[in-house]
N, C-alpha and C positions, 0 to 999 in steps of 0.2 A: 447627332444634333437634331433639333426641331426647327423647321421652316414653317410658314402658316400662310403659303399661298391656297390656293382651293383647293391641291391634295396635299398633304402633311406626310413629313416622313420621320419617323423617329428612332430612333438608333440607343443602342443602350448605357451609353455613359451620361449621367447624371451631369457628369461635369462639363459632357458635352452640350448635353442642353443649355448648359446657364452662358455658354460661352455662345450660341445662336438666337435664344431669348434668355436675356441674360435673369439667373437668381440673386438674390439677393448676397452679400460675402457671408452671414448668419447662415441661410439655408445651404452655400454651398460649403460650409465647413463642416456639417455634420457628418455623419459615417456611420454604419449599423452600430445597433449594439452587440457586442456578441452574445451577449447571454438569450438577449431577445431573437437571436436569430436562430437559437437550440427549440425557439419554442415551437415552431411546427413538426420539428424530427420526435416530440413527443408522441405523437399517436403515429409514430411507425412502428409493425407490429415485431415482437420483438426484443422493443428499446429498454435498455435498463439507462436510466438518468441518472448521473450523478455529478453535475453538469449545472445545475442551475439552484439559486435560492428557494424554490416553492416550498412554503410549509404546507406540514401533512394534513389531507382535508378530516384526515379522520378527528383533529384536536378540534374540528369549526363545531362550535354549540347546536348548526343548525342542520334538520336531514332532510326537508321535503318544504316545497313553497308550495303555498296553496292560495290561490286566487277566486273570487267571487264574483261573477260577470253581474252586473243589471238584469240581466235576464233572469238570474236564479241560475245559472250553468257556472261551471268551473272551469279552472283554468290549471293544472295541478304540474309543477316539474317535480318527477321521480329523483329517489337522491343517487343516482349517478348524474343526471340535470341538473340537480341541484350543487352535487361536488363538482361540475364544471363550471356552471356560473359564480361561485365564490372562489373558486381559483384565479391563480394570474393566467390571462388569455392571450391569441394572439391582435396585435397591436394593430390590423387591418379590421378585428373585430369576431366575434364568436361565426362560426362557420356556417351555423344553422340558419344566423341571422342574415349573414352578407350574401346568403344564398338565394333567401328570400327579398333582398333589396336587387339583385341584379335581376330577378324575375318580373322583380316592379319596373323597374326602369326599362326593362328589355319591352316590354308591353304597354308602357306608360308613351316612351318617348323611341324606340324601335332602336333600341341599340342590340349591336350583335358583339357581345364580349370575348366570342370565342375567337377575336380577329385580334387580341390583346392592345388594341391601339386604349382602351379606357380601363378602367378601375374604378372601384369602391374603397370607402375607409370611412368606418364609423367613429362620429365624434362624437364629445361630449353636451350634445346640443349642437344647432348649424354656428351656434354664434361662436365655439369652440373652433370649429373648422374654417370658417371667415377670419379668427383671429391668427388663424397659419398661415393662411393664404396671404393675407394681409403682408404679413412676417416674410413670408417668403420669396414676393415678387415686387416690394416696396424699399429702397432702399432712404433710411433715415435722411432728412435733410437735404434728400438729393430727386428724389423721385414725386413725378406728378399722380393722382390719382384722379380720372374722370368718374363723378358723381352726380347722381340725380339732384338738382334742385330743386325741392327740399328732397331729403335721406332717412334714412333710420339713424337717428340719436344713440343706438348703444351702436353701430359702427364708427361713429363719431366722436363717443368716449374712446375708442382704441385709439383711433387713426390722430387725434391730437396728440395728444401725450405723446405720442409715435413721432411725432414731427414729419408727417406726410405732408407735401402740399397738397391742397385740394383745389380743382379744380371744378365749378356748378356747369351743369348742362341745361340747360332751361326745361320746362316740363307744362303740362296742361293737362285735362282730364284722363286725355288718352296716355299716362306715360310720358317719357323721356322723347323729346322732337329731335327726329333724325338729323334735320336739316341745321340744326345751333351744333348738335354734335360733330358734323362735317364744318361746318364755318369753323368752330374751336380748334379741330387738328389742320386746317388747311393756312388758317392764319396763327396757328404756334409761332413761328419761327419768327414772324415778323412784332409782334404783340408782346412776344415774351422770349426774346432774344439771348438771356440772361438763364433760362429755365430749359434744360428735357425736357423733350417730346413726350409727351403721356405716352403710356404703353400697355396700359390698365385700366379697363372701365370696370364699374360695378353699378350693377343695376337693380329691380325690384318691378321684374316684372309683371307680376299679378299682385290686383287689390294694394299696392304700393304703399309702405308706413311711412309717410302720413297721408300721405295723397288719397290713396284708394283707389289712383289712376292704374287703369291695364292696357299693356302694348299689343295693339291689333296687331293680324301675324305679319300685315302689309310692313307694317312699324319695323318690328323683329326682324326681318328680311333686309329692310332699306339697314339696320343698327349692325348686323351682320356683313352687307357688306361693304362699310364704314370699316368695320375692325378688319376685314383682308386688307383693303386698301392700304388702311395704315397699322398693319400689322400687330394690332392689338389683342391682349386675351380679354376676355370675357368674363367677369364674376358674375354671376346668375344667381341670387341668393333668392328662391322663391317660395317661402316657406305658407304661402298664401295660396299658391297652383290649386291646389283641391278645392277651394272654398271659393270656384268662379260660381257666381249665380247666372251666368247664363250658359256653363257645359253640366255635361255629366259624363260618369263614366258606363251610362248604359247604352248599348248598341242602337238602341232606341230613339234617345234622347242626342239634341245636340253637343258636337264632340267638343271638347276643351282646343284651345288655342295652342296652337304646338310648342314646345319648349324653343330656345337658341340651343340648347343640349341637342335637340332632333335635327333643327336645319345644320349644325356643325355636323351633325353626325350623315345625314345625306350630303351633306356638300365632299366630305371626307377626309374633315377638317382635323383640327387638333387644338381649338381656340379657348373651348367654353370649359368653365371646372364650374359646376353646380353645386347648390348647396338646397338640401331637403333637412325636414324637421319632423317628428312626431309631438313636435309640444299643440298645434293646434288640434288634431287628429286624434290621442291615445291619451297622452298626459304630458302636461309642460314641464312638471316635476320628476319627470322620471330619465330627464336628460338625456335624449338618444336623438341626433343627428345622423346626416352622412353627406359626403360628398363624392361624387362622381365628376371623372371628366379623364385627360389625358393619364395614360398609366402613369409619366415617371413626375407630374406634377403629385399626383398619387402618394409615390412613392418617398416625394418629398416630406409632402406631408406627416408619410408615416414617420418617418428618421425626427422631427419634430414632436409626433409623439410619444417616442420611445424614449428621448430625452426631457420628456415631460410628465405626463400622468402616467406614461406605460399604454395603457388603455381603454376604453371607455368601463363603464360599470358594467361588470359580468353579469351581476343579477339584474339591473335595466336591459341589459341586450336579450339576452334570455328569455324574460317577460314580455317582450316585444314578437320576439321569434315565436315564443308560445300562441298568443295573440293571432299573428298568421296563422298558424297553424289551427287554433279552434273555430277562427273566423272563414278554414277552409282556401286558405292561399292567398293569393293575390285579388284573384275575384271578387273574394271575400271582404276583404278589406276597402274594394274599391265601394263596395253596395255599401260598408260602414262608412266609409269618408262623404259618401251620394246623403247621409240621412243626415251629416255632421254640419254640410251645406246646405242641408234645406232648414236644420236648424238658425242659421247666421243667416241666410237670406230673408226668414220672417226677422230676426230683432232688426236687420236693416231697412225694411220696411218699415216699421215701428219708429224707427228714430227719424226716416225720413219726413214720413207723416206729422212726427213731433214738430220738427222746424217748419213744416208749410205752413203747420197749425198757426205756431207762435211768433216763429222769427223770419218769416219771409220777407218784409220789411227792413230789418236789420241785417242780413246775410247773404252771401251769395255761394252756393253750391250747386257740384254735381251729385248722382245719386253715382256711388259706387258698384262697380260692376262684380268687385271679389272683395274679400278680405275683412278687415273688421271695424273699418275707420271712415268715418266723413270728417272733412275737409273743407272749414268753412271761412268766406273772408268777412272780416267785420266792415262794412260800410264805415266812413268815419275814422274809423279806429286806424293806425299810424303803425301803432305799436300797441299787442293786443297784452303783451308781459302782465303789464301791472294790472290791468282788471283779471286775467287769468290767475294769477300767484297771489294777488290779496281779496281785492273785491267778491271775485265770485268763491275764495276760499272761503271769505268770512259769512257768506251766503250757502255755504255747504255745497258746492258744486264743484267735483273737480275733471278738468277738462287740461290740456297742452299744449301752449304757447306756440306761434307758429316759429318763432326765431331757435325752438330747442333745436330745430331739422336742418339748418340753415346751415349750407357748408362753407367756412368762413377761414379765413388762416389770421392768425397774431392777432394784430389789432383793428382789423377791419370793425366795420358797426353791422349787427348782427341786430334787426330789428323785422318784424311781420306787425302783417294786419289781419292774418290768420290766426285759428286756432281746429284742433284736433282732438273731436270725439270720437271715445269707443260704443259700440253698439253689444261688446262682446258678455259683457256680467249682469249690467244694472236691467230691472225687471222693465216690462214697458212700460206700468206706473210709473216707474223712479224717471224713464227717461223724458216722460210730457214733462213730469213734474221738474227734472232741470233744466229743460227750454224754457218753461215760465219763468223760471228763477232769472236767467240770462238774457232773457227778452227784459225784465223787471231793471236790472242794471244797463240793460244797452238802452232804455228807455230814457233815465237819466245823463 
């Protein structure tokens, strides 16, 4: 079973877990696949397979991938690389690759894997793995979910349709406030008599979509232990972690804010299941997630995938692991992710300069410390919907309502006086030139 006082202990029945922090009935009726479970006794040396469906890679049209860096350098998988990335793989993820994620994470955020209390499993994008997680520890119509005030919008596409409750945690520049978070689970019982105790937060904590708010580590400390107290897991979805403008990852340079992934894992916990991205980093298109945290949460997750895609895209993971590998490791990759943030840290500047320019008068903002979004209130403005979805569409500017973020259940009213710009595409012309635009209608 799993307990989650300040040491964790975890034991190996799956089913024991869900019976200590209980799974969902969906996730706890799953069971290996068997065919999927022949797939690591393949590369035992030896093996003759006759055993599983793979068709033969010699029928695939394609022999060798070949990649062309910015630089002018190459990136090339050889076609024994290549016959393993178009084959079916194993459903944890290509071994090249998961090798070089526990190297990130082992140095990133100081976990020690060799102690098997955590795991990896590469998803199809973080938003893939969120939607398992989700799946896995939320019971339909029955379970509370604590959420930032405002959230990410596509966890909010899931989570309705899902029939989650949602539960808002209040928030301000800095992130999610410890102290509304503690008032919520201390007055549950009395406020909401009729409702489970949450047992699930989800957070966003760097450069936060749409906020742009990030949890000082003071923050992250006091939200941590909040969730021992009342026995909560942690979703950590921080697809933003890289892109803090005030760490880096040079010795140098000041250090990035530590993960809840790091304090779980010094405390010697078992709470936090993280979720990382290469869509802001490598390519958003090439859909390669992963998530980290407790092995048989893990392990859940995998049993979800097996009974779903199988497993992420061979040649995405491949091209990733190659990637490491030209970029020279982890290191490597960290000096890329260092030049990726100083990219976004000049268009942030840019956009912020834009509103002091034009809408200082009309807005109230902070300047974001990571990520790709400012976060603006409109003076005035009640409800910012209709100038955002007509007004300023018919003016060629498009910008995100604040009420899209706004975690709301059934028929509650769902209204801001926010709105959310990105900094991430538009040139720094384009972006003076849609503060004027916007300044030009808040005028009126």
């Amino acid at each position: 079973y799993v307990e989650f006082p300040e040491r964790a202990m975890i034991r190996r029945s799956l089913v024991c877990l869900g019976e200590s922090f209980p799974l969902t009935r969906t996730a706890l009726s799953r069971r290996p696949s068997p065919i999927r479970a022949l797939q690591p006794l393949l590369a035992t040396k030896g093996m003759i397979s006759l055993g599983g469906g793979m068709p033969n890679a010699t029928t695939f049209p394609i022999s060798r991938i070949e990649l062309k860096m910015k630089d002018g350098s190459g990136v090339v998988l050889d076609e024994d690389e290549t016959k393993a990335a178009l084959q079916y793989s194993a459903s944890r993820g290509l071994p090249c690759l998961v090798s070089h994620l526990k190297s990130l994470q082992t140095k990133v955020h100081g976990l020690d894997f060799k102690r098997g209390k955590r795991d990896v499993i590469v998803t199809n994008g973080s938003q893939d793995g969120l939607a398992k997680a989700f799946e896995m520890l939320l019971e339909p119509r029955v379970d509370t979910l604590l959420v930032e005030s405002p959230t990410y919008s596509g966890s909010l596409a899931f989570l309705g349709p899902a029939s989650i409750h949602l539960q808002g945690v209040q928030t301000d520049e800095h992130g999610m406030i410890p102290s509304d978070l503690r008032r919520v689970l201390e007055s549950w019982e009395v406020l909401n008599p009729k409702r489970k105790k949450p047992r699930v937060l989800y957070t966003i904590p760097t450069g936060s979509n749409p906020s742009g708010g990030s949890l000082s580590l003071a923050r992250k400390n006091e939200i941590y232990q909040v969730a021992v107290e009342h026995n909560l897991i942690i979703l950590e979805d921080d697809p933003y972690y890289f892109l803090d403008f005030e760490g880096s990852s040079s010795p140098d340079g000041p250090a990035r804010c530590p993960s809840l992934l790091s304090i779980d894992e010094r405390a010697g916990g078992a709470r936090v299941l993280r979720f990382d991205s290469f869509s802001k980093l490598l390519s958003a298109g090439i859909r390669v997630g992963f998530a980290t945290g407790p092995s048989k949460l893990i392990e859940s997750i995998e049993l979800h995938t097996q009974a779903s895609m199988l497993h992420a895209s061979g040649v995405s993971q491949a091209v990733v692991s190659k990637i490491f590998d030209h970029l020279g490791g982890v290191d490597g990759f960290l000096t890329h992710v260092d030049d990726v943030t100083s990219f976004y840290r000049e268009r942030r500047d840019a956009l912020v300069a834009s509103v002091e320019r034009h809408l200082s008068e009309f807005v109230e903002f902070e300047s974001p410390k990571a990520g790709m979004f400012l976060w603006m209130k409109l003076k005035g403005v009640k409800d910012s919907n209709d100038l955002i979805m007509n007004k300023a569409v018919e003016r060629k500017v498009l910008m995100v309502p604040g009420a899209s973020f706004i975690p709301t259940n059934n028929d509650e009213p769902n209204i801001s006086s926010f709105v959310r710009a990105s900094y991430s595409t538009a040139s720094v012309e384009e972006m003076d030139e849609a503060c004027q635009r916007l300044r030009d209608l808040l005028k009126k």
